[in-house]
N, C-alpha and C positions, 0 to 999 in steps of 0.2 A: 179388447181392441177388435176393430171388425175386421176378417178376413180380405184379405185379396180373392178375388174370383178369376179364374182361369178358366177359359174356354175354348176347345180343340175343335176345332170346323171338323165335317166330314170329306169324305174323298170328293177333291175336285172342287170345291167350297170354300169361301171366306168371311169376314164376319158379319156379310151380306145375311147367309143362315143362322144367326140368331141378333137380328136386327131388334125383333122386337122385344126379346128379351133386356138387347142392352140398354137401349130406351127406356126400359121400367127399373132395370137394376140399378143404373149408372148412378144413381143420385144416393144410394143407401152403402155403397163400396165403389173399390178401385176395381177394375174389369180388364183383364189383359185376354186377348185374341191371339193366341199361339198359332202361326202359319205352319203346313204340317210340310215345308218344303226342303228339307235340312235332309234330305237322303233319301237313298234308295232301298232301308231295312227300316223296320220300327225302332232296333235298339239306337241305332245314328242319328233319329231323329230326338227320341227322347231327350240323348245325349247332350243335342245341338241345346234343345230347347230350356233345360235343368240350368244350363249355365245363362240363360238370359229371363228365368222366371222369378219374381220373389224370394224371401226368405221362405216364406211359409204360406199357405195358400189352399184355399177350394177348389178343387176339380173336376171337370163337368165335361164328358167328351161325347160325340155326334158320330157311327158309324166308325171312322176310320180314326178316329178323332179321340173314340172312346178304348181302339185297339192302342192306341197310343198312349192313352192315358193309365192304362194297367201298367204298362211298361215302366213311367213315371212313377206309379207307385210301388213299384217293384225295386226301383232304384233310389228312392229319395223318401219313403214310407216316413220318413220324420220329418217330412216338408209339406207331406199334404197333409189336410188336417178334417180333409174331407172329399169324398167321392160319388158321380153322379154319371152314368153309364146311362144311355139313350143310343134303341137300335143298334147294341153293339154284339160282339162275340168273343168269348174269352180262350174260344179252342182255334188250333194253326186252320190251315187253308187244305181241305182235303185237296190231293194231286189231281182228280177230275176238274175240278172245279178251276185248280191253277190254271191249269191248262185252255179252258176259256177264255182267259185273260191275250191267252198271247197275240189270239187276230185280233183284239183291239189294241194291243200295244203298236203291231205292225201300221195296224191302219190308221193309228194316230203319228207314227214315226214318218207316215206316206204323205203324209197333208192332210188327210180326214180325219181330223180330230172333232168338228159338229156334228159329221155322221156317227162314229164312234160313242159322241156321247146320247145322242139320242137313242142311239141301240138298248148304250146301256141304261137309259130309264124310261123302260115301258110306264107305261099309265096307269099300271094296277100297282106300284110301287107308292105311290101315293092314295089316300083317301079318294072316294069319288067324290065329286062335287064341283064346283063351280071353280073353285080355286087352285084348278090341277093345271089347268093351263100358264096361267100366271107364274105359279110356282116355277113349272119346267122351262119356262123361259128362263126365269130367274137362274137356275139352275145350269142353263148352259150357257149363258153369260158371264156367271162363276168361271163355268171351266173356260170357255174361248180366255178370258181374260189370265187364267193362270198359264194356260199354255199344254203344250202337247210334250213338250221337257217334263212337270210337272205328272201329268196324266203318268209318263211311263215310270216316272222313280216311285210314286203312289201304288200302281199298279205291283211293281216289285216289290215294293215292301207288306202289300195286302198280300202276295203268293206264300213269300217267305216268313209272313208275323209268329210267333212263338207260341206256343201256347203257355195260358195265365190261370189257368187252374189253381196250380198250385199259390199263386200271388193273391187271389183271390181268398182261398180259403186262410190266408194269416191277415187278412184286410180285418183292421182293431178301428176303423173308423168311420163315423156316420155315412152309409151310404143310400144312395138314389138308385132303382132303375126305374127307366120310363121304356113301357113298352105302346106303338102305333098297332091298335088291331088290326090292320090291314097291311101290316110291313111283311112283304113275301122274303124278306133278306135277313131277317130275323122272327121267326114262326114264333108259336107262344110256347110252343113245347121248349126252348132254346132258354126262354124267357125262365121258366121254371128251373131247368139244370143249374143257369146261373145264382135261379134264390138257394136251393140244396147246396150251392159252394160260399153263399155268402147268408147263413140264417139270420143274423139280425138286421139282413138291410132290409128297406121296403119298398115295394113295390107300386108305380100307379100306371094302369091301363088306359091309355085314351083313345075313346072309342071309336070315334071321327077320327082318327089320324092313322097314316103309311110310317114310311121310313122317315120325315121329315116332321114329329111335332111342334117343332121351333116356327114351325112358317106354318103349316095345317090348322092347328089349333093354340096358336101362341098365350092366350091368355091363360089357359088350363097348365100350356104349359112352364109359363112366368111364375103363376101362380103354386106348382110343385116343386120349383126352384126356391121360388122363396121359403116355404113350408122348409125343406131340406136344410138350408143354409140356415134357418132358424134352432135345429136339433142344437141340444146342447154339446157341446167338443166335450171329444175324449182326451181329459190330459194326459200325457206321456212323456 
């Protein structure tokens, strides 16, 4: 029987970020768009989300989407039946870094929630090319339309996410990562830690693509998805 496919938007994102995928997938499975709005930690959301997913399912997460998805598999590891991490991070949120976050929580709790988001995606966060503008729009249409409520429970739950090392290293199931050569939010050294905690998964580089392959270079990256979803399952 063919899997369910679940997909975790990234932070600030809906299933607008992997549009093109679902247009290519939709016809060969069922495709569920998990919203990542169910809280203000990552365990709360998982939580939320466990109870409204499949019996059993593929899982595919984007950025914040994929911090969430370790979490899911950390809790339900006999539900997923399969894993696929794109631009994500399996270690907590260094306190410098947390701490960044907070003048944009402010400044999205003030009303500037478009300023806010365009702070947060510079232009070098994406590919260069022709399609960075399009995307960024795309991008902050995402968040204007989820809200500035949304932004700050995201935000808190990216400060305080867990670290999934350990989750990782007992991962018994076909995995995916997809690394954007030009993604400054996940370097390629990040990219490497994660294969030493997960040795049988594999790896695809896209070389044209930032933090967003799903929109940058959709076809290479439809086309990894599908490769992926075709591994043979590990029975359990």
């Amino acid at each position: 029987m063919t899997e369910a496919l679940v997909l975790l938007p990234d932070m600030m994102c809906d299933d607008r970020v992997f549009a093109p995928q679902i247009r290519a997938l939709a016809s060969e499975r069922a495709i569920t768009i998990a919203p990542l709005t169910q809280g203000d930690r990552v365990e709360d959301i998982a939580r939320a989300l466990l109870d409204q997913l499949p019996k059993r399912f593929a899982l595919a997460g984007l950025g914040l989407g994929g911090v969430v998805a370790m979490e899911v598999l950390k809790r339900a590891s006999n539900r997923v039946t399969r894993l696929c991490l794109i631009g994500t991070n399996p270690l907590s949120e260094p306190p410098a870094v947390a701490a960044t976050r907070e003048p944009m929580i402010i400044g999205a709790q003030a009303g500037r929630l478009q300023e806010v988001l365009r702070e947060g995606m510079p232009p070098e966060f994406l590919a260069p090319g022709p399609a960075r503008l399009e995307i960024t729009n795309l991008l902050l249409d995402m968040g204007r339309d989820l809200g500035p409520e949304v932004f700050v429970a995201q935000s808190r739950a990216m400060q305080r996410r867990p670290d999934q090392q350990g989750t990782l290293r007992k991962c018994a199931v076909p995995t995916r990562i997809i690394f954007g050569v030009h993604d400054p939010f996940t370097p390629a050294q990040r990219q490497d830690f994660m294969i030493r905690l997960l040795p049988d998964a594999q790896l695809t580089v896209i070389e044209e693509a930032g933090h967003l392959p799903t929109l940058e270079q959709p076809e290479q990256t439809t086309a990894t998805l599908r490769d992926w979803l075709d591994q043979p399952l590990v029975l359990r």
